[in-house]
N, CA and C atoms as an extended XYZ file, in Angstrom:
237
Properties=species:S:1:pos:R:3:atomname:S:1:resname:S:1:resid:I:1 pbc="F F F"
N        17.085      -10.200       -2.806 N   UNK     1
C        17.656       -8.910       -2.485 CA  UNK     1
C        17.410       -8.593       -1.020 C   UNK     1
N        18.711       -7.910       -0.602 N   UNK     2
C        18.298       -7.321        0.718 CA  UNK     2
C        17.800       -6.157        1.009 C   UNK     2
N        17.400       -5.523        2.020 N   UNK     3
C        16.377       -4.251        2.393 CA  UNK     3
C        17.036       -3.047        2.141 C   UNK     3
N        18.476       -3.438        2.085 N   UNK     4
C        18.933       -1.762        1.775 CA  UNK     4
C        19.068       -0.866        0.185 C   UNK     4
N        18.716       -2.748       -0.144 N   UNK     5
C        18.891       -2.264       -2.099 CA  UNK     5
C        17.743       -2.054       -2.726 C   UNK     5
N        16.461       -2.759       -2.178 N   UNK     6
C        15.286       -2.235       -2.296 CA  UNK     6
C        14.596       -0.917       -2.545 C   UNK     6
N        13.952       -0.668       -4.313 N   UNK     7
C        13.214        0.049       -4.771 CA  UNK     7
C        12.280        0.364       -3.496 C   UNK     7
N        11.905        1.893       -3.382 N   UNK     8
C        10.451        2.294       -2.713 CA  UNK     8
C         9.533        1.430       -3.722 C   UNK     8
N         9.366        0.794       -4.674 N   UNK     9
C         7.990        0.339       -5.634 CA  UNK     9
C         8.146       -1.043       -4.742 C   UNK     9
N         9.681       -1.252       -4.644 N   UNK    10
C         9.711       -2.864       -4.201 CA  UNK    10
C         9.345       -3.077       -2.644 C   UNK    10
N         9.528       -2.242       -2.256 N   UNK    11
C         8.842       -2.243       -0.985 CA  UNK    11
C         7.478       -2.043       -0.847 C   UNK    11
N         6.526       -0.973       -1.623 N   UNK    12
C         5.757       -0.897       -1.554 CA  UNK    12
C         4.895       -2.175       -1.972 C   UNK    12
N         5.120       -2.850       -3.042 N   UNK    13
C         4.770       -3.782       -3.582 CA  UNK    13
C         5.099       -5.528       -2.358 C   UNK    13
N         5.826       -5.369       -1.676 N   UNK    14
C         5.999       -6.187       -0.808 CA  UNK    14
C         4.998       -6.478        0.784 C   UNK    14
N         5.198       -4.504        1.033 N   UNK    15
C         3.979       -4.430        1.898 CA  UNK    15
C         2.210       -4.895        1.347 C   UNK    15
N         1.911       -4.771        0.095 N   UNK    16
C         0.765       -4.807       -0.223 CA  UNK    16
C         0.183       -6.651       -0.290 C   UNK    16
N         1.667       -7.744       -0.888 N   UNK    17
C         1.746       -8.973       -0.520 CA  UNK    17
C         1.669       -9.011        0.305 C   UNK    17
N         2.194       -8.571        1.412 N   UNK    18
C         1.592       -8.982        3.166 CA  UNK    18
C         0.480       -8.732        3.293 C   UNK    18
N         0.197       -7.780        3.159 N   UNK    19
C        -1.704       -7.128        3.319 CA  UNK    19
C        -2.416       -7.912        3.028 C   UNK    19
N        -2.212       -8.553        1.362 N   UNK    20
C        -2.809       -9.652        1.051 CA  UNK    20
C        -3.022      -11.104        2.164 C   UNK    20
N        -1.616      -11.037        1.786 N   UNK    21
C        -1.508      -12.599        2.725 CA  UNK    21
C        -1.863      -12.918        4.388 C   UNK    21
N        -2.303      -11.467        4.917 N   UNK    22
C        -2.648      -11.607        6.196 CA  UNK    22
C        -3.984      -11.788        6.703 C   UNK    22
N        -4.735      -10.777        5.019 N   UNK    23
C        -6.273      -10.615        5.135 CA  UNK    23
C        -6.910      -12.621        4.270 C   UNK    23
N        -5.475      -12.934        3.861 N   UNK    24
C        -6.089      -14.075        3.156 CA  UNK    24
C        -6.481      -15.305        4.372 C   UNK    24
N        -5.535      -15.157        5.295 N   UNK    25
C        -5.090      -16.143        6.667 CA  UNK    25
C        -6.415      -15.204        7.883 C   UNK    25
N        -6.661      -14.148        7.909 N   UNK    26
C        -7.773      -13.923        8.952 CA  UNK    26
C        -9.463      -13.521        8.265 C   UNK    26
N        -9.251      -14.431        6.907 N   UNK    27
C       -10.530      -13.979        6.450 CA  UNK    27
C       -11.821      -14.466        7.569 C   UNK    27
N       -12.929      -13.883        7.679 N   UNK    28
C       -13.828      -14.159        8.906 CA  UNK    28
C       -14.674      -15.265        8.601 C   UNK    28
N       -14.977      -16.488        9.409 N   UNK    29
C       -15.853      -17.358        9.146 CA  UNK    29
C       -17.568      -17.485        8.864 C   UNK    29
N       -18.228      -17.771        8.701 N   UNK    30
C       -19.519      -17.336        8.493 CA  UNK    30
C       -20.261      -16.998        9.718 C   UNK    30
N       -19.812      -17.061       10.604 N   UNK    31
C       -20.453      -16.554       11.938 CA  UNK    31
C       -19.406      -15.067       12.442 C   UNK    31
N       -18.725      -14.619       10.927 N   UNK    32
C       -18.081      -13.274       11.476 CA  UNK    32
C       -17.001      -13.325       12.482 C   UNK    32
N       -16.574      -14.450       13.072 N   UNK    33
C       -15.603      -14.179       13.980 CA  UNK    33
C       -13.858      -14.927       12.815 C   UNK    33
N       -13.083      -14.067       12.996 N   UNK    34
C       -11.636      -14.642       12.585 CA  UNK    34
C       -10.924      -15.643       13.102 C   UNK    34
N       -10.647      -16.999       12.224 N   UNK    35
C       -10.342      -18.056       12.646 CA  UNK    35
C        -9.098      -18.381       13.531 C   UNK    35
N        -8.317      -17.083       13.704 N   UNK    36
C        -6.780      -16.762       14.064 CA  UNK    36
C        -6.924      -16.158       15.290 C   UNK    36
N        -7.294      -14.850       15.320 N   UNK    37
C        -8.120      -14.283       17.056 CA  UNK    37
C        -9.343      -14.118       17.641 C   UNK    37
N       -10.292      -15.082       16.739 N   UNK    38
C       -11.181      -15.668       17.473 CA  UNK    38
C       -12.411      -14.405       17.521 C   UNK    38
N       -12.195      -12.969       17.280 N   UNK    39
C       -12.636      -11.768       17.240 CA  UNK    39
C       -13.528      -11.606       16.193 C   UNK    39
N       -14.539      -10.969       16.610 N   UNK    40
C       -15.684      -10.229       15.683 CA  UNK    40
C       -14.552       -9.416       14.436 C   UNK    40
N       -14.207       -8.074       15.280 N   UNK    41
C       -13.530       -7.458       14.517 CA  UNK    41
C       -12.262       -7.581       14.334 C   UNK    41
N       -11.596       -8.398       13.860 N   UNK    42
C       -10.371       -8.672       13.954 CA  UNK    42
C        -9.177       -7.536       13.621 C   UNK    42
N        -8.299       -7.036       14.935 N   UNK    43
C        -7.211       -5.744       14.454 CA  UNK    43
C        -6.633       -5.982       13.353 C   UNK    43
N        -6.077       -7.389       13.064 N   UNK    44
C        -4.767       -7.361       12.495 CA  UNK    44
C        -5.728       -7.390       10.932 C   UNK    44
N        -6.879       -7.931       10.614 N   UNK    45
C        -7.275       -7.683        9.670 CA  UNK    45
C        -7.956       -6.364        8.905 C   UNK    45
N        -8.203       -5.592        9.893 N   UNK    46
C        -8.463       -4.294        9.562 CA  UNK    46
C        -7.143       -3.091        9.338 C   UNK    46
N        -5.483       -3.908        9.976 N   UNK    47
C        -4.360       -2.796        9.815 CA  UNK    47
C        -4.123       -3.230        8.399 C   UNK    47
N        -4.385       -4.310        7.936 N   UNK    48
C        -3.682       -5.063        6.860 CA  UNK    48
C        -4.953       -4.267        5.556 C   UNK    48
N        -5.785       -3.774        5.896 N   UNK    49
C        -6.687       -3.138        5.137 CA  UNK    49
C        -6.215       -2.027        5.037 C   UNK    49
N        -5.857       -1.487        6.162 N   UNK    50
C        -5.676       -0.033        6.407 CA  UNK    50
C        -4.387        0.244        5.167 C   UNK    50
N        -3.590       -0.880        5.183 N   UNK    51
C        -1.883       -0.686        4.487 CA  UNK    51
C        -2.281       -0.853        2.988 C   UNK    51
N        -3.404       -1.761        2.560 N   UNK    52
C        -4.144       -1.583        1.381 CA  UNK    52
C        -4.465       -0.426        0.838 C   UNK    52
N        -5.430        0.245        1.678 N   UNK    53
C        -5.950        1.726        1.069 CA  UNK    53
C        -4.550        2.616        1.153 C   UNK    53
N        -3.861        2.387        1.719 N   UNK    54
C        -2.658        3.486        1.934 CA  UNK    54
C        -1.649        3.468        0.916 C   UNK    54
N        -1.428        2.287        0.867 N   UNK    55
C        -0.629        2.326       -0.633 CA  UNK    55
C        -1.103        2.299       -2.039 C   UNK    55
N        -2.458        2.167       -2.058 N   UNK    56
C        -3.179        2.384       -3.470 CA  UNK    56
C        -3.311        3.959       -3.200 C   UNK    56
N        -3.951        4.517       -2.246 N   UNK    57
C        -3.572        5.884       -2.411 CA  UNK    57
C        -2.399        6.696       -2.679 C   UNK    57
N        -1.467        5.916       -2.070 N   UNK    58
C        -0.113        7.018       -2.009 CA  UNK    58
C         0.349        6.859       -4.010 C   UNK    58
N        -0.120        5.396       -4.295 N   UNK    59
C         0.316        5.128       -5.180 CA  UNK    59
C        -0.445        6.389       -6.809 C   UNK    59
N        -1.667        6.207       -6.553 N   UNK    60
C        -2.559        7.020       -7.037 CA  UNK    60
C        -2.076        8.794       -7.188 C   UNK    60
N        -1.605        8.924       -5.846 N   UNK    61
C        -1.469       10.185       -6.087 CA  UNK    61
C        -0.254       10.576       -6.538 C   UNK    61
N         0.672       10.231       -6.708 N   UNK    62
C         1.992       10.071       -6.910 CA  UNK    62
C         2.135       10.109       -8.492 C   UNK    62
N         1.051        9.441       -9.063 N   UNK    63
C         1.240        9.197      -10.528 CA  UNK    63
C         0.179       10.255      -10.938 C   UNK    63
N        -0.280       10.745      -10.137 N   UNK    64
C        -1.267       12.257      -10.824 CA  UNK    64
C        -0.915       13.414      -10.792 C   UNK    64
N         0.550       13.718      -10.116 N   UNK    65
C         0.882       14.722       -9.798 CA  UNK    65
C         2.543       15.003      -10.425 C   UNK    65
N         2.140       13.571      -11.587 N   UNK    66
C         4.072       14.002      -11.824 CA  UNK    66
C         3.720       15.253      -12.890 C   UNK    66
N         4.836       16.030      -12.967 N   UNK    67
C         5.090       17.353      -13.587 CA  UNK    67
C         5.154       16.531      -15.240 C   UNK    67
N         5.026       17.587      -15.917 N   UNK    68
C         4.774       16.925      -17.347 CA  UNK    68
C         6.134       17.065      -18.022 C   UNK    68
N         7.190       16.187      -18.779 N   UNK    69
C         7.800       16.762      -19.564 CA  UNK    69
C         8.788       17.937      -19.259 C   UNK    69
N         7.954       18.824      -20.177 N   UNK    70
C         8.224       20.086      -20.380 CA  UNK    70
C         8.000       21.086      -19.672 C   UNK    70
N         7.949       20.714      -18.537 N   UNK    71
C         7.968       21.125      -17.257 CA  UNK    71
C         9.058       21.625      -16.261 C   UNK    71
N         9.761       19.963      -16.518 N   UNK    72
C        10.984       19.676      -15.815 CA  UNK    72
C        11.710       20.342      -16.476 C   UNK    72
N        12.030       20.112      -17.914 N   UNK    73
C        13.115       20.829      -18.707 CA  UNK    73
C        13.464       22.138      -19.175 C   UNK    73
N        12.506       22.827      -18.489 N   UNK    74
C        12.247       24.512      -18.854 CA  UNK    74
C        13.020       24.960      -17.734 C   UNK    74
N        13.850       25.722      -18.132 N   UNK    75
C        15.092       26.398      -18.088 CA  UNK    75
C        14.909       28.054      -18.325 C   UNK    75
N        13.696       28.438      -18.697 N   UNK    76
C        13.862       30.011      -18.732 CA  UNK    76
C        13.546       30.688      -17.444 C   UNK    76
N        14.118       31.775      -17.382 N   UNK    77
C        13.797       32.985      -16.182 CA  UNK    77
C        12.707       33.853      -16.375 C   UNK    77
N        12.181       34.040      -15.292 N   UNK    78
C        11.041       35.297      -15.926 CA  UNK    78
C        11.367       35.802      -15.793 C   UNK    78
N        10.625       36.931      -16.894 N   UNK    79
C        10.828       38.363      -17.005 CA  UNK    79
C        12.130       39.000      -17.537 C   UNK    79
């Protein structure tokens, strides 16, 4: 599929495979430096974290806040 037919889940779910696959390729060697930029703290492995927590959050909150039911379907006026 191309990008314009793409679910928000399918995207989201696509970004989180990259996250994966970037933190899998700059995991740090036992002397702490990343085998890719050579860095203590490596950026690209800490944005690829960052896109982790961001979409388990967005995801999290999204599913705690749907309206219930009988919520949506209520149709009366007050008063």
């Amino acid at each position: 599929m191309t990008a314009p037919f793409l679910s928000l889940a399918q995207i989201r779910n696509r970004l989180i495979l990259t996250a994966r696959w970037v933190l899998r390729d700059h995991q740090p060697t036992p002397d702490g430096h990343c085998p890719i930029c050579r860095t203590a703290d490596c950026p690209v492995a800490a944005a690829a974290r960052d896109v982790l927590r961001a979409a388990t959050e967005v995801h999290l909150w999204n599913t705690a806040n749907q309206p219930a039911e009988c919520d949506r379907d209520d149709t009366s006026s007050p008063g």
